[in-house]
VEXVO-872728 format. One record per residue: x, y, z of N, C-alpha, C in turn. Coordinates in steps of 0.05 Angstrom, whole numbers, plus 5000, padded with zeros to 4 digits. Example, Ala and Ser with C-alpha at 12.3 -4.5 7.8 and 13.67 -1.06 7.14 Angstrom:
526448865156524649105156526449345156
525749555142527349795143525850015157
//
This chain:
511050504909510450224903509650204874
509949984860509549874834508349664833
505249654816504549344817505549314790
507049104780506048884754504448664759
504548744728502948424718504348224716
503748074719506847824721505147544708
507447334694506747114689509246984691
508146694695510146474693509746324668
512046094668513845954643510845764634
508745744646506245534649503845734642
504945934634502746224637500846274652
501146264672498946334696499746664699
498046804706498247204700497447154736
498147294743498647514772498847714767
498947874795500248144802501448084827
503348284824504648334852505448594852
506448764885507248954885510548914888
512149204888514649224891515149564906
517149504920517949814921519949994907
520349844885521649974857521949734830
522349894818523649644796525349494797
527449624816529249494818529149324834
528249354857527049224867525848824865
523848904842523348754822525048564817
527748774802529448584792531748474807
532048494837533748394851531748084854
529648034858527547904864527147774845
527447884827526847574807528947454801
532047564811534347504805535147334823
534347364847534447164873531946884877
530346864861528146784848526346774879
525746994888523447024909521647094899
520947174869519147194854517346914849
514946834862514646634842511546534849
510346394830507546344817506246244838
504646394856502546214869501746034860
500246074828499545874824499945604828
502945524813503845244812507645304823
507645484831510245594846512645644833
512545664808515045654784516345924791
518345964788520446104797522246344771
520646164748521546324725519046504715
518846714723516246974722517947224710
516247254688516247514671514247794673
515148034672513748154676511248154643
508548234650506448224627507848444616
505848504601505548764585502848934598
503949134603501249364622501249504611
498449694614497950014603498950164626
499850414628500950544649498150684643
497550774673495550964689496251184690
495751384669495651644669493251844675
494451994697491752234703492552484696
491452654683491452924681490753094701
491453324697491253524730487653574718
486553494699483653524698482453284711
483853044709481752864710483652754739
483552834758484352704775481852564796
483752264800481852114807479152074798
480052114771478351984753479651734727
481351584740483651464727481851294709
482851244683482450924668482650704672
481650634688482550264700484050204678
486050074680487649904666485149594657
486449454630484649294617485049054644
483248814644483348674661485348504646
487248344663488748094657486847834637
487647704613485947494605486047314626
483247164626482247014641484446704642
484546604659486146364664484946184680
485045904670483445744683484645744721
482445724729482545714759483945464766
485345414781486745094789484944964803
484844744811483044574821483044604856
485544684859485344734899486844984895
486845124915488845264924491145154932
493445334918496545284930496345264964
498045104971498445055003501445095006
502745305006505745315008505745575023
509045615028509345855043508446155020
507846104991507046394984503846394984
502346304977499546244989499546385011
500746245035500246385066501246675058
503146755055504847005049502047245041
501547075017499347195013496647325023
496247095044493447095050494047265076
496147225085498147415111497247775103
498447805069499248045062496148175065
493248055048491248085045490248105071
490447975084489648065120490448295129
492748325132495048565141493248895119
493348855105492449045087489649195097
487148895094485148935110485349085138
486549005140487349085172488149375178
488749505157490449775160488949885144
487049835121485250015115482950075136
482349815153479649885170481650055197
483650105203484150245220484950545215
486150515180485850795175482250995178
481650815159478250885153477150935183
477150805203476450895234477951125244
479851205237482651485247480351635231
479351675200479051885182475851925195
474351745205471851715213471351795236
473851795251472551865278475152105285
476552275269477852515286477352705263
478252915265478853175249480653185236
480853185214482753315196483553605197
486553615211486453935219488654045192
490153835178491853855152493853965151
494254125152497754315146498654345182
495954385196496054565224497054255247
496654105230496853865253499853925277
501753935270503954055290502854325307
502054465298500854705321498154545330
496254385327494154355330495854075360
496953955349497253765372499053875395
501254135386502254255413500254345435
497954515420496054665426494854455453
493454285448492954035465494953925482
496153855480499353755493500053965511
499354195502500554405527497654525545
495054405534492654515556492054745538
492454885521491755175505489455065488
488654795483485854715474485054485475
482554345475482154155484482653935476
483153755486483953505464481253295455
481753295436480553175413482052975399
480852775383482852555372483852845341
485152795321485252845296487352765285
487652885258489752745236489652945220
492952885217493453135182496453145177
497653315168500453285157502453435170
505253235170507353345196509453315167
511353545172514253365154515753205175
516653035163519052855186519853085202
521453295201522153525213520153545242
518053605223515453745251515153395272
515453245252513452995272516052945295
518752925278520852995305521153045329
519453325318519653585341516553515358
515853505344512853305370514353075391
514952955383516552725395519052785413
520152885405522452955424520753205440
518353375445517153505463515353245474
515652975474513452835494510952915476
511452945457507852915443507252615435
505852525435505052185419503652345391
505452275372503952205341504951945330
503851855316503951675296503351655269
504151555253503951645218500851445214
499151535206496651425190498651195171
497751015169498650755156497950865125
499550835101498850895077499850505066
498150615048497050305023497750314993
499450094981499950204961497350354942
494550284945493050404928493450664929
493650834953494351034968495651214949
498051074940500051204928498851294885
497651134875496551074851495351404841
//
């Protein structure tokens, strides 16, 4: 995923995400790109600092500078991207507090998770909730043996 900075022809600054550039640019070419604010359809990407981490400073990133300030509009937009929005911001909420409850309440067993969930599934140990990492391959092979896994929900911050 990719956030820009985005503005429209009236200069109002946003962000949005994408799942590539290209992405992007199929989207602003179909003009599904467009300004909460006042809904304009003609949006340019800003100018951004790219977020670089070093193998020293990881997760220890430089916030990028904040966007200049823009006057606030007098109501909120009432259209289908507003809702879209306030949809996406729910949805999001929603899958961080269910990740954060998975990480809070099981084990992280990590590489072992495919032997750790056969282990259980076949009675050789007890079951316990947990979480950790399958390749598509392994999570397959859970599934087609009648195991129940499911992928932990990831967030674009996730990816950053």
């Amino acid at each position: 995923m990719i956030r820009y900075a985005l503005h429209c022809d009236r200069n109002h600054e946003f962000e949005s995400w994408f799942q590539s550039s290209s992405a992007y640019d199929s989207q602003v070419k179909r003009k599904l790109v467009t300004c909460p604010i006042c809904g304009s359809a003609k949006v340019d990407k800003a100018i951004m600092a790219p977020r670089i981490v070093g193998k020293k400073g990881r997760g220890r990133a430089t916030p990028p500078p904040e966007p200049a300030a823009t006057p606030a509009p007098e109501a909120a937009p009432s259209g289908p991207t507003s809702l879209l929005m306030a949809q996406e911001r729910e949805l999001r909420a929603k899958l961080k507090e269910l990740r954060d409850h998975i990480v809070k309440n099981a084990d992280n067993v990590g590489e072992r998770f495919a032997n750790e969930a056969r282990a259980m599934h076949y009675g050789d140990k007890e079951h316990r909730p947990i979480y950790g990492e399958a390749s598509p391959d392994e999570a397959k092979s859970l599934i087609d043996e009648g195991i129940e896994v499911s992928p932990l929900p990831t967030l674009p911050e996730d990816r950053n």
